[in-house]
PyMOL CGO cylinders between C-alpha atoms (Angstrom):
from pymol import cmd
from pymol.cgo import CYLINDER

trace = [
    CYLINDER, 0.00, 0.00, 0.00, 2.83, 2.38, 0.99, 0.3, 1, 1, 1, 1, 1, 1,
    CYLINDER, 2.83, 2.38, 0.99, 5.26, 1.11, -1.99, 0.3, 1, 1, 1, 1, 1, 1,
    CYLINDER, 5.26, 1.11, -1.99, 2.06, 1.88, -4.53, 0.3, 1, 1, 1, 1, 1, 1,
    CYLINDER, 2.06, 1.88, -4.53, 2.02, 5.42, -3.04, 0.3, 1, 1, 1, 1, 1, 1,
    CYLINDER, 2.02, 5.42, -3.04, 5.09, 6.59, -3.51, 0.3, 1, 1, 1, 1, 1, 1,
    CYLINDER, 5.09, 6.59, -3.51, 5.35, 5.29, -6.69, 0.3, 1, 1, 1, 1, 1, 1,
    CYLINDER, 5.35, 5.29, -6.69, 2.11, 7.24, -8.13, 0.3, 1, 1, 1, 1, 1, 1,
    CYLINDER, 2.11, 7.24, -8.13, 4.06, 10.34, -6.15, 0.3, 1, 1, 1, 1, 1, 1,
    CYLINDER, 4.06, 10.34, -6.15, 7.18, 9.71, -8.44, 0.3, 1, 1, 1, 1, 1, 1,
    CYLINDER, 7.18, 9.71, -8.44, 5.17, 9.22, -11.57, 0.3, 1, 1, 1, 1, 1, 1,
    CYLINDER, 5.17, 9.22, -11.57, 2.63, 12.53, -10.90, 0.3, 1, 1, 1, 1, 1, 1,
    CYLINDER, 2.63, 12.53, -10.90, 6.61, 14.82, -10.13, 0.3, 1, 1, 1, 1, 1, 1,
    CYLINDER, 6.61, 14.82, -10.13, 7.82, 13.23, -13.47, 0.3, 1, 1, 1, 1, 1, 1,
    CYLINDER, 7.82, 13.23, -13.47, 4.62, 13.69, -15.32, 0.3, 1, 1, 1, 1, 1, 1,
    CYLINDER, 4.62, 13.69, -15.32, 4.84, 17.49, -14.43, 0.3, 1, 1, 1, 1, 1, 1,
    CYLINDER, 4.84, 17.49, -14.43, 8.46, 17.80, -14.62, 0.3, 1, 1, 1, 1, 1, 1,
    CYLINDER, 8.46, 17.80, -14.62, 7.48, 16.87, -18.50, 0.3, 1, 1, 1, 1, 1, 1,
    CYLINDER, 7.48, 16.87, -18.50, 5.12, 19.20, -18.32, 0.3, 1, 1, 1, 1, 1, 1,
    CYLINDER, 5.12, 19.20, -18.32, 6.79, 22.33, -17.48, 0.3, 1, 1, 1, 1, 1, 1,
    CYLINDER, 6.79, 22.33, -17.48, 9.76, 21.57, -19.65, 0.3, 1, 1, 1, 1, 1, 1,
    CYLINDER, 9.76, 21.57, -19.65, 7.21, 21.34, -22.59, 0.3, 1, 1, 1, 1, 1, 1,
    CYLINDER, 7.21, 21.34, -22.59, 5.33, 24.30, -21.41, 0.3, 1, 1, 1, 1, 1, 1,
    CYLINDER, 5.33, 24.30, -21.41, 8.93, 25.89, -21.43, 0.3, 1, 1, 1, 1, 1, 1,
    CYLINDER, 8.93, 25.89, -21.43, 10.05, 24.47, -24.71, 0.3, 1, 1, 1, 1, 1, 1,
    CYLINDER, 10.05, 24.47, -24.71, 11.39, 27.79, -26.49, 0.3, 1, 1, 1, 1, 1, 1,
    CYLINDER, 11.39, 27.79, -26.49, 7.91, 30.13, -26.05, 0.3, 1, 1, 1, 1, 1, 1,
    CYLINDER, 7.91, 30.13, -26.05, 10.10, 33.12, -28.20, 0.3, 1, 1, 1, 1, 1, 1,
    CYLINDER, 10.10, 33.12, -28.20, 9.73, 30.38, -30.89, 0.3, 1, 1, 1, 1, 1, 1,
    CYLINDER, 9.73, 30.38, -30.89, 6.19, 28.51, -30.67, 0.3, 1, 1, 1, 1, 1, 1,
    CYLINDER, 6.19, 28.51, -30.67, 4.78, 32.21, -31.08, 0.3, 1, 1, 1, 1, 1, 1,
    CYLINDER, 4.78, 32.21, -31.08, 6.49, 34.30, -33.19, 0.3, 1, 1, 1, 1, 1, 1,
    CYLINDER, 6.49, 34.30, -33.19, 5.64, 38.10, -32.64, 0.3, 1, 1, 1, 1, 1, 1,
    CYLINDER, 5.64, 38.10, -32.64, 4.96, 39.84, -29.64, 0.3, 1, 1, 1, 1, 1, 1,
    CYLINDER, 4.96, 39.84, -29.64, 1.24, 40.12, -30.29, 0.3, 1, 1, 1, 1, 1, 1,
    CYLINDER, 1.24, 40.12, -30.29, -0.98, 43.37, -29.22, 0.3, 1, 1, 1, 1, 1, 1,
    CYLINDER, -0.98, 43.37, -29.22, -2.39, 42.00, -25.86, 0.3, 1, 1, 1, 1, 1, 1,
    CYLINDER, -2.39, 42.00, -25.86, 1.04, 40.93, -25.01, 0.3, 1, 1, 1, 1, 1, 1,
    CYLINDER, 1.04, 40.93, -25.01, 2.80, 44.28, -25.84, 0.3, 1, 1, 1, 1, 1, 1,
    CYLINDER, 2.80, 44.28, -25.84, 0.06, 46.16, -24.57, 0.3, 1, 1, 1, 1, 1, 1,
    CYLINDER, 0.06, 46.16, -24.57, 0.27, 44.58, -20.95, 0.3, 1, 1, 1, 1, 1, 1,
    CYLINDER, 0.27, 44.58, -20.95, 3.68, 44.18, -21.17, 0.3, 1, 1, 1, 1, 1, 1,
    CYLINDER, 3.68, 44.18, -21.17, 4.19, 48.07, -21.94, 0.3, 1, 1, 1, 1, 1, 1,
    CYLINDER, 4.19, 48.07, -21.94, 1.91, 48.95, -19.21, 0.3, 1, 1, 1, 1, 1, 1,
    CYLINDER, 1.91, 48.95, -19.21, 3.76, 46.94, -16.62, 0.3, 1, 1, 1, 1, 1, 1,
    CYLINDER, 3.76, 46.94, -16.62, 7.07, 48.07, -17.76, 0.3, 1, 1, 1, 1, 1, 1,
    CYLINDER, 7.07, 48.07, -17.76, 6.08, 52.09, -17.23, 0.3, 1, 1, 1, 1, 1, 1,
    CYLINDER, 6.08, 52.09, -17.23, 4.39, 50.83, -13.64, 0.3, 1, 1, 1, 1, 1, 1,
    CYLINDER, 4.39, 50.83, -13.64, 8.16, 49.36, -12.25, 0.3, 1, 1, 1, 1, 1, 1,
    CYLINDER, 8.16, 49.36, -12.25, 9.89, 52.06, -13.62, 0.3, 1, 1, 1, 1, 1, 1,
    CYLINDER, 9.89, 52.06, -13.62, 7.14, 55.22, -12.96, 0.3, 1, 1, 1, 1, 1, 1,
    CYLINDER, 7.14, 55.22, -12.96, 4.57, 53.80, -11.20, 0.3, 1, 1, 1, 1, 1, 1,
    CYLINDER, 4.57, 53.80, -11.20, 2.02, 55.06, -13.45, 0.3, 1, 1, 1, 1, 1, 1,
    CYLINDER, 2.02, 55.06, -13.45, 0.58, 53.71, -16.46, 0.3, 1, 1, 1, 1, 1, 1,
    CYLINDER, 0.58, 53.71, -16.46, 1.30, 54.41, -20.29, 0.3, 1, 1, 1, 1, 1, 1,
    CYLINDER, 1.30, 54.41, -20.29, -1.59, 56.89, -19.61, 0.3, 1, 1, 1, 1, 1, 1,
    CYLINDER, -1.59, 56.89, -19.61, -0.40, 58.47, -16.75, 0.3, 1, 1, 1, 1, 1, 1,
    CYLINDER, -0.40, 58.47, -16.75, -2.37, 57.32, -14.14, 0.3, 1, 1, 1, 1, 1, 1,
    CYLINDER, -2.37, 57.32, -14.14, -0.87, 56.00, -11.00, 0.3, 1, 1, 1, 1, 1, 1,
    CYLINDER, -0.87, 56.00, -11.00, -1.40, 52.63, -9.38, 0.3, 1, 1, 1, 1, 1, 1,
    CYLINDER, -1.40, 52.63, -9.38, -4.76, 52.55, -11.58, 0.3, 1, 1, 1, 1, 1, 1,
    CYLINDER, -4.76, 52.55, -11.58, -7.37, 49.77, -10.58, 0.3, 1, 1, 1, 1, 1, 1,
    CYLINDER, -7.37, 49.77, -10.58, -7.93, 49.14, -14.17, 0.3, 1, 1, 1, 1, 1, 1,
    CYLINDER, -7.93, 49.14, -14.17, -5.36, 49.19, -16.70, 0.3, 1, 1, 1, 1, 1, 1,
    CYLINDER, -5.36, 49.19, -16.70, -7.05, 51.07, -20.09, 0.3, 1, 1, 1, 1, 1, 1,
    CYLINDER, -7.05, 51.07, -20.09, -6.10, 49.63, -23.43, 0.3, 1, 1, 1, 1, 1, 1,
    CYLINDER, -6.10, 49.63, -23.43, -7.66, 49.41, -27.21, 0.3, 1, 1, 1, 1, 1, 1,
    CYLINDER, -7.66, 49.41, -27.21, -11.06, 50.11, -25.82, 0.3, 1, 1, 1, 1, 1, 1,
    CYLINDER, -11.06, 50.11, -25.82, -11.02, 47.59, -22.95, 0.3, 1, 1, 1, 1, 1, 1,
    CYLINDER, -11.02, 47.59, -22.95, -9.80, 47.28, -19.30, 0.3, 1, 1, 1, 1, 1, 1,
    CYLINDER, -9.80, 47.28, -19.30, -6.86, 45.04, -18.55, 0.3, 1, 1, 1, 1, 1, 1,
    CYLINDER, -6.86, 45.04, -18.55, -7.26, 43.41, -15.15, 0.3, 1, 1, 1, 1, 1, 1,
    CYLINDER, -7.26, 43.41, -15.15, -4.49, 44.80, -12.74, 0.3, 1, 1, 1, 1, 1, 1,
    CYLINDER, -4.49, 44.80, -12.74, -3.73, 41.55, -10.87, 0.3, 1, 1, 1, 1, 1, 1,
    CYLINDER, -3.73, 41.55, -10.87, -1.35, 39.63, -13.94, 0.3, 1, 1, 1, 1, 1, 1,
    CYLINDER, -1.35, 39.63, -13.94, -0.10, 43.95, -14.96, 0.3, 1, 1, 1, 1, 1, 1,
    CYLINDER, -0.10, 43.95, -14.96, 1.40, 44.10, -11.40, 0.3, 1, 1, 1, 1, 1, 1,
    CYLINDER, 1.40, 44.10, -11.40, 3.17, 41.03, -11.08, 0.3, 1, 1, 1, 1, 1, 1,
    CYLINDER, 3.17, 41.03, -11.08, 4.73, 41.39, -14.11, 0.3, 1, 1, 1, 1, 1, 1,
    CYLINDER, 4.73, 41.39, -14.11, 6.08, 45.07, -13.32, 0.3, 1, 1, 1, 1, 1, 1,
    CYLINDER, 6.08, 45.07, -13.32, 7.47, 43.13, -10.31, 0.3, 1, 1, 1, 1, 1, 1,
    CYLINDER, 7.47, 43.13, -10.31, 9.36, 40.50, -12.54, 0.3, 1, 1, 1, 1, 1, 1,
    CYLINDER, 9.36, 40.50, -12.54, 10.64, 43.60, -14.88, 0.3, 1, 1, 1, 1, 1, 1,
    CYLINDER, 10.64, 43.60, -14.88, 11.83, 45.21, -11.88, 0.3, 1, 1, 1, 1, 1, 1,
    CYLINDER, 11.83, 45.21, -11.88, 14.02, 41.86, -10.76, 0.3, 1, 1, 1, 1, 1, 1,
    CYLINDER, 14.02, 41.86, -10.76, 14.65, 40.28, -14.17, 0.3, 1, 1, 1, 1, 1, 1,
    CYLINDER, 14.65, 40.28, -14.17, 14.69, 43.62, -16.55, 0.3, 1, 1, 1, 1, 1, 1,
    CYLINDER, 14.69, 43.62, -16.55, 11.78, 43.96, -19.15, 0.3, 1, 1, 1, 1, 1, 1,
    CYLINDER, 11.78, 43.96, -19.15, 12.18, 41.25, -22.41, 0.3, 1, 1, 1, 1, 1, 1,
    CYLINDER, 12.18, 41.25, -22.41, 9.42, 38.97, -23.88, 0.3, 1, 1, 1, 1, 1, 1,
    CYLINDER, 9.42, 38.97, -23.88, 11.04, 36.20, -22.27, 0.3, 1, 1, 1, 1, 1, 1,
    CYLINDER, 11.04, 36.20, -22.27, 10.28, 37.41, -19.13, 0.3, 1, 1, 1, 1, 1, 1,
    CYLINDER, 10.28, 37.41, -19.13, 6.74, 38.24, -20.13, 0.3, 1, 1, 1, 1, 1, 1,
    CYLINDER, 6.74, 38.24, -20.13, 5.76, 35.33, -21.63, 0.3, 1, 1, 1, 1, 1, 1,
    CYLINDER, 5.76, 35.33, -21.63, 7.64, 33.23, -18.89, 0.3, 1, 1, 1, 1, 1, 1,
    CYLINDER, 7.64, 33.23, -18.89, 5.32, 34.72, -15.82, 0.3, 1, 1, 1, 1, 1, 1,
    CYLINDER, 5.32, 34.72, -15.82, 1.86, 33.30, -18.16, 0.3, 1, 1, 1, 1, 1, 1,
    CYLINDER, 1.86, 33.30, -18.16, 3.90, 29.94, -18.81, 0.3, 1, 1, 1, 1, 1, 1,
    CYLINDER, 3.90, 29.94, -18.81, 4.37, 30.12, -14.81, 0.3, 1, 1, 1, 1, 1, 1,
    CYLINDER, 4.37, 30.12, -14.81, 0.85, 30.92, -14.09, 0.3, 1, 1, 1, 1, 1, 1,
    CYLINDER, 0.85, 30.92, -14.09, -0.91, 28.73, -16.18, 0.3, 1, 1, 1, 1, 1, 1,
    CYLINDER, -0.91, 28.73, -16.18, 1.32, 25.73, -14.96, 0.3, 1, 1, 1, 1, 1, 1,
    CYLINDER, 1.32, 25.73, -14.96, 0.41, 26.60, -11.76, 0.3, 1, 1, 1, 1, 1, 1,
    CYLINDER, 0.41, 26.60, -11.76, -3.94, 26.41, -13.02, 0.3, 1, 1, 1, 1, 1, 1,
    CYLINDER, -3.94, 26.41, -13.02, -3.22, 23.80, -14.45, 0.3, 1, 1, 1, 1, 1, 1,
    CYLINDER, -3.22, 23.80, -14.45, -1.37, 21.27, -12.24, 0.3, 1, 1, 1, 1, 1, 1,
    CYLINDER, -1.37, 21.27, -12.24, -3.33, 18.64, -10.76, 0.3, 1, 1, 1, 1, 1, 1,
    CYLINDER, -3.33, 18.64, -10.76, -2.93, 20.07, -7.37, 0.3, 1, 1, 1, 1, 1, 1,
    CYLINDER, -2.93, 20.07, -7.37, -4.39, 23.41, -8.14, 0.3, 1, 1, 1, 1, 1, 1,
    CYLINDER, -4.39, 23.41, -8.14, -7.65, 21.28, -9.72, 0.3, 1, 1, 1, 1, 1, 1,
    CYLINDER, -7.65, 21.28, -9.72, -8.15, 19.57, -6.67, 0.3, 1, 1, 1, 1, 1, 1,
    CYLINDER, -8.15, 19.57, -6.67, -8.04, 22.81, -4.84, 0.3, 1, 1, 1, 1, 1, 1,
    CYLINDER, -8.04, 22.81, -4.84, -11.00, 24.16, -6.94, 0.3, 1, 1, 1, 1, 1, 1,
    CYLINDER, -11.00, 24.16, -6.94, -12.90, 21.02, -7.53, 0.3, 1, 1, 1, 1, 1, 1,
]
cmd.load_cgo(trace, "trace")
């Protein structure tokens, strides 16, 4: 009982090991461009960790404004806060939503919700 356990513990870490190195498999390359949404909430985190205002001016807004539509602030913030340790770069964007959505997507998160 204990031996079956630990070995569906070792196969679930090398399942997701799998996992994150294929979520991490080159994202510069799997989507070429740095699309409008991207650079858009990219910008705006970039001018909050170096201003604290947005590309608008507005500081520490609730609601980020952008092409007609409000970005939520929650994913804008902790991306300034990567920018401000790792230096702004689409690698660093794209590898905070690779990050997040391994996190909503692990089987331990789902249980949490379900």
């Amino acid at each position: 009982m204990r031996r079956a356990k630990s070995i569906e513990i070792v196969t679930a870490a090398i399942l997701l090991l799998v996992l994150f190195a294929w979520y991490f498999d080159d994202p510069l390359r799997t989507t070429p461009g740095f699309v409008t949404d991207e650079s858009s909430i990219a910008f705006d985190a970039l001018t909050i960790s170096r201003t604290g205002a947005d590309e608008h001016g507005a500081t520490m807004p609730l609601y980020f404004r952008a092409f007609g539509e409000y970005k939520n602030p929650v994913y804008i913030y902790l991306l300034a806060l990567e920018f401000r340790i790792t230096g702004p770069s689409i690698l660093a964007a794209r590898a905070l939503s690779i990050l997040l959505g391994f996190r909503t997507t692990s089987p331990r998160s789902r249980r949490a919700f379900c």
